[in-house]
Every structure is written in structure tokens, then in C-alpha cells.
C-alpha positions as CSV (number, residue, x, y, z in Angstrom):
1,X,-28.3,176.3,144.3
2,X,-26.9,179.5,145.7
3,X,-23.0,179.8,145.3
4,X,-22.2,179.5,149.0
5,X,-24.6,176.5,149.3
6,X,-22.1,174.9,145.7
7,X,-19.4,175.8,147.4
8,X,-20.1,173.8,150.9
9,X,-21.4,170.9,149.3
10,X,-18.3,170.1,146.9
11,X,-15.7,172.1,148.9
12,X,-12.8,169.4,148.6
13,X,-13.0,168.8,145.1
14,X,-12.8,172.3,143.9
15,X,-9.9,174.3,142.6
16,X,-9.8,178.2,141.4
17,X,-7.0,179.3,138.5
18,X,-5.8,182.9,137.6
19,X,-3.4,184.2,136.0
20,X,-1.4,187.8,137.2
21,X,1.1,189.7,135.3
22,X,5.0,189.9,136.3
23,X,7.1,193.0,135.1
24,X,10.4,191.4,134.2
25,X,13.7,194.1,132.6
26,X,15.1,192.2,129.9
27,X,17.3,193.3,127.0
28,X,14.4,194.4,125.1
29,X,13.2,196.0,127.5
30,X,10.4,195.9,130.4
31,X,8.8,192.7,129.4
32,X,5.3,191.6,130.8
33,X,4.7,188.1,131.7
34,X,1.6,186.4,133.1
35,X,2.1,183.6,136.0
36,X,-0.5,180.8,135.7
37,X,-1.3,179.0,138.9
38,X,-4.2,176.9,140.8
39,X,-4.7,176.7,144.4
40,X,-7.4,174.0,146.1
41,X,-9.7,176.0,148.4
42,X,-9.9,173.2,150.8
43,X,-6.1,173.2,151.6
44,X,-5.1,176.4,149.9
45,X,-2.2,174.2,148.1
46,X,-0.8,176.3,145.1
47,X,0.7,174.8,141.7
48,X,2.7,177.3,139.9
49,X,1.3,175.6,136.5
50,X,3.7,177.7,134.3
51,X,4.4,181.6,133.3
52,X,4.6,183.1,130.2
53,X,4.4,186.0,127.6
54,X,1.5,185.0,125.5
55,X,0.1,182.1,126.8
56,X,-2.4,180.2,123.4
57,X,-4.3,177.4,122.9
58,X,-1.2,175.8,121.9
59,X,0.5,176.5,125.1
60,X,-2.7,176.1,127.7
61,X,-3.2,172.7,125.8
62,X,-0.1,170.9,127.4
63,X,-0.6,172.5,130.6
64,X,-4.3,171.2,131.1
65,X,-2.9,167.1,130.2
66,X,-0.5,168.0,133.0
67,X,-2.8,169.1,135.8
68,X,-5.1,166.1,135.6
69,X,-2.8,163.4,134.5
70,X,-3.9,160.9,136.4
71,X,-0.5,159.9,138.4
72,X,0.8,163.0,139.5
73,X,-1.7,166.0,137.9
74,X,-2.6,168.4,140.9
75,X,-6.7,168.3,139.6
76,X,-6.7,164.8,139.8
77,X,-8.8,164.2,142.4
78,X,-10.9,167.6,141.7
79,X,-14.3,167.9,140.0
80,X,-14.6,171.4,139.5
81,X,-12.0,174.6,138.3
82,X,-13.6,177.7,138.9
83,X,-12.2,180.5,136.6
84,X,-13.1,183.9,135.1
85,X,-13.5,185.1,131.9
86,X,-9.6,185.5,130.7
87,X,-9.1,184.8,127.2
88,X,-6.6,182.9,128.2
89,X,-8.4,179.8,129.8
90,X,-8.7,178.6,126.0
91,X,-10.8,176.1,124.7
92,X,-8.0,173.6,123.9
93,X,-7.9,173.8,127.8
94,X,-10.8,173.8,129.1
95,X,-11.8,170.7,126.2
96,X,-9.0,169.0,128.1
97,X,-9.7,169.3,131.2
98,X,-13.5,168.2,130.5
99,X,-12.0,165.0,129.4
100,X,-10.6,163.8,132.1
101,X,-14.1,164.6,134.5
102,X,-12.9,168.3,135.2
103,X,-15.7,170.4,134.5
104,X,-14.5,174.2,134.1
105,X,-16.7,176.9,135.7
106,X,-16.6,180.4,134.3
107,X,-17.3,183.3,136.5
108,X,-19.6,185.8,135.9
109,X,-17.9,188.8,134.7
110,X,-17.1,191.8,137.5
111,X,-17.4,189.0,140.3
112,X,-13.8,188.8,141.6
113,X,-15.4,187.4,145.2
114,X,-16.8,184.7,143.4
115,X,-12.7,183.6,142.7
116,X,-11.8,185.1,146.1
117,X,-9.0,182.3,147.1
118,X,-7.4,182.6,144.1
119,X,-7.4,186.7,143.8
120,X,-6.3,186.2,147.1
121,X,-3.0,184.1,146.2
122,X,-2.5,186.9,143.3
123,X,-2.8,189.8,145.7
124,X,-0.4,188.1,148.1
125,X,2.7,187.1,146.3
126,X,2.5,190.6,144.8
127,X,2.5,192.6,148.0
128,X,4.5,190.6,149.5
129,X,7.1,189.6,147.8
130,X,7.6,190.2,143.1
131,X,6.4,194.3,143.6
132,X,8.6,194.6,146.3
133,X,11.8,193.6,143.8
134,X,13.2,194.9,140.7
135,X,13.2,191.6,138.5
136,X,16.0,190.9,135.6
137,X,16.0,188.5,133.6
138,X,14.2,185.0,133.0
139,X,15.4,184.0,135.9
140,X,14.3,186.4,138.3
141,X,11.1,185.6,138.2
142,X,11.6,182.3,138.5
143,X,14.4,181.9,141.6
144,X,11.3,184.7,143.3
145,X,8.3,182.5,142.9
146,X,10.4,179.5,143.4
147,X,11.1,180.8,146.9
148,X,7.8,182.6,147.6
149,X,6.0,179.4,147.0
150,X,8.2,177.2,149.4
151,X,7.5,180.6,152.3
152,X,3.8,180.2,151.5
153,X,3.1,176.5,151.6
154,X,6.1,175.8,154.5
155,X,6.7,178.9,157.0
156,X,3.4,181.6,156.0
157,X,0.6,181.4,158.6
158,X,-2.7,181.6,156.9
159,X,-5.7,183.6,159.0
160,X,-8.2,181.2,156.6
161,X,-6.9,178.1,158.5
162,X,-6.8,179.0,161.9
163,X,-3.3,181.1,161.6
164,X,-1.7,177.5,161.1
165,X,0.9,176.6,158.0
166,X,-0.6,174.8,155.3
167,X,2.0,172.3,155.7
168,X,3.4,171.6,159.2
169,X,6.0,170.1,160.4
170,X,5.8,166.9,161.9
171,X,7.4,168.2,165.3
172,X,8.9,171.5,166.4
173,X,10.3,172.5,169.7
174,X,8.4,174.2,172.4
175,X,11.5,176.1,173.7
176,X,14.9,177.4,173.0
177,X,16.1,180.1,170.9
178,X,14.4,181.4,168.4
179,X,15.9,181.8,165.0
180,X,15.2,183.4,161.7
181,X,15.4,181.9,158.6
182,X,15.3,184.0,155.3
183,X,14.5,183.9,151.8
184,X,15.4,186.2,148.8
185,X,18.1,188.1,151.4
186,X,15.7,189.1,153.8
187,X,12.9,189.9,151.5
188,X,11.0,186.6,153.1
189,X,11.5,185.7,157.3
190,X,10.6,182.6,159.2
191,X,11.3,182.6,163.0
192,X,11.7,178.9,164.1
193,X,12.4,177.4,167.6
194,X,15.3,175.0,165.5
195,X,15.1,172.8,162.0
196,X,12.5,170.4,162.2
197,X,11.6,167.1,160.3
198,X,9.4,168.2,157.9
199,X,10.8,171.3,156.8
200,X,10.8,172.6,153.2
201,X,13.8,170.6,152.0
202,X,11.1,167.6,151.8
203,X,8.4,169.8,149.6
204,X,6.7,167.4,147.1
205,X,6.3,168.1,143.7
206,X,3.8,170.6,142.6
207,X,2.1,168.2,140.8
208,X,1.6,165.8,144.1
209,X,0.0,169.0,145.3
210,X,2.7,170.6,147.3
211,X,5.5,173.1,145.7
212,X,9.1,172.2,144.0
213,X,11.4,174.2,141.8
214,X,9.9,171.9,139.1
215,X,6.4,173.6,139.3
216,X,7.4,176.8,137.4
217,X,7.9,176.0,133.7
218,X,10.1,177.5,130.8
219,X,9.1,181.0,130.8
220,X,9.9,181.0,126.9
221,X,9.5,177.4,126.4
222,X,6.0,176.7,128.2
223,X,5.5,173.6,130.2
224,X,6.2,170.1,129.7
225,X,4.7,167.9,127.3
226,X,2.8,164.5,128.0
């Protein structure tokens, strides 16, 4: 089966995961950090799974239980993660996920089109929002992909769906003033006729398969255990 032909036939139960670095200036120094995250192709929904130096087996492992627990995990419905070749994806994670009827797919090296949704994800919360800052901190990187990922999922048009928000809200008006709403002072707009029911205050969980604060982990600590 050709990979355009795989991709049509199982489209809603397929998810992509990367990983992209983050410059962060802490005491020691300019520290590098890598951002885990996986995004559904059929919604373009992203979970921020968890960011952090080194990530390991011992690390990954955790983060895997989490994705496809079977309440809340954001794979849980998924059949397929398509990945590349990143040490990272260790076995301890991809063993995990295979347990619970998620069968990992490893790229072909030099492909990145074959993972384009996620490189696309990467590419945008780069450009538009973490190289255009000067991160201190652990917390910088956080509060800045907290607030990107709420922009993305709540008040970013997407060209892939039809220029439409990935989640809308449930009525808007049609006329009035138009006002702009901003995150990380400015860095992030949203023009708006007013507030509407529906808005990014009510963002579910990450692991539901929305966005919340909750959906970046520890950066030093790693992600919660189940």
C-alpha cells in the first residue's frame, strides 16, 4: 500500500510525535531542552506530552502509560503513531505504547514529508512565537508554550482546515467592534467581534485531546506517573 493510499484509509486513527529543541538562559548557562508533543492529523489537536533535557527510557516510559491510558490518554482512540528515527522514541516507549494496541511507525530516515503535520507544528510555534523571545528560566518556556498552545488550538486559523479554528466557538457575533485580544504582551493577536461561549477559558485537558496548562510537564521532573 502506497503511503498516501495508508494514510486515507486510517486517517482518524493516526497521530505523528516529534520532538524540537528550546534554547532556555539559565544560571548555568544557555541550556537546550527538547519539547515532546503529538498532534492527530485528522483534527490537528496537539498534546504538549512533556519537555525536557535528556529525555531516556526512564523518562519516555511514563509518558507513553499517559498518552494511551485508557480514560483520559490523548492516543486512546488512535491505532497508529507515526515517528522518525530519534533516539529518543525509546524502546521502553514504543513497548508501551504497543501494549495498549498502538502500533508505532518509524519513518524512513531523510523523509521529513512523510511526518509533515508534525514538522509542521515544530516549524510553527518556532517562527511564530519561542525564536521570536529570549527565554529565562524554567518557566519561560513553559508560561510561552502554555500560551502558544491555547493561540493554536483556540484563535489560529489553520489553511489545512479550510482557514477555520480547530476549536470554534459555539457562537460569535456577526457585527460590532472588533477587538484584539493578546498573548505573551503582544507577541500572540486574536481579533474577535466580542468574548464568546466557547472561548479558551473552557480548553480541556491535553489529555482529553484539547490543550491546558496541565499538558506541559516538569521540565526537570518529567511527566506524571500512573
Amino acid at each position: 500500500m502506497k503511503w498516501r493510499e495508508f494514510l486515507a484509509a486510517h486517517w482518524d486513527m493516526i497521530a505523528a510525535a516529534d520532538f524540537f529543541p528550546v534554547e532556555v538562559w539559565t544560571v548555568l548557562g544557555l541550556v537546550r531542552f527538547l519539547m515532546f508533543f503529538v498532534i492527530e492529523l485528522a483534527t490537528r489537536r496537539v498534546c504538549i506530552a512533556g519537555v525536557h533535557r535528556n529525555p531516556d527510557g526512564e523518562w519516555m516510559d511514563p509518558i507513553g502509560r499517559n498518552l494511551v491510558d485508557h480514560q483520559e490518554g490523548f492516543l486512546r482512540r488512535k491505532r497508529y503513531l507515526n515517528h522518525d528515527g530519534d533516539p529518543s522514541f525509546t524502546a521502553e516507549f514504543t513497548h508501551t505504547l504497543g501494549g495498549a494496541g498502538v502500533k508505532p511507525i518509524k519513518l524512513r530516515p531523510r523523509s521529513p514529508n512523510l511526518n509533515a503535520y508534525a514538522e509542521r507544528f515544530g516549524r510553527s510555534i518556532k517562527e511564530e512565537c519561542l525564536e521570536r523571545m529570549i527565554i529565562f528560566g524554567e518557566r519561560g518556556p513553559r508560561t510561552a508554550i502554555q500560551e502558544y498552545g491555547l493561540h493554536y488550538h483556540f484563535e489560529r486559523n489553520h489553511r489545512g482546515l479550510g482557514d477555520r479554528l480547530i476549536i470554534a466557538p459555539e457562537r460569535s457575533a456577526q457585527s460590532g467592534a472588533v477587538r484584539r485580544k493578546q498573548k505573551l504582551g503582544g507577541l500572540l493577536n486574536y481579533y474577535h467581534r466580542q468574548a464568546a461561549k466557547g472561548s479558551c477559558e473552557d480548553a480541556e485537558p491535553c489529555s482529553r485531546g484539547g490543550y491546558s496548562e496541565t499538558g506541559v510537564s516538569g521540565l526537570a521532573a518529567g511527566p506524571r506517573r500512573v
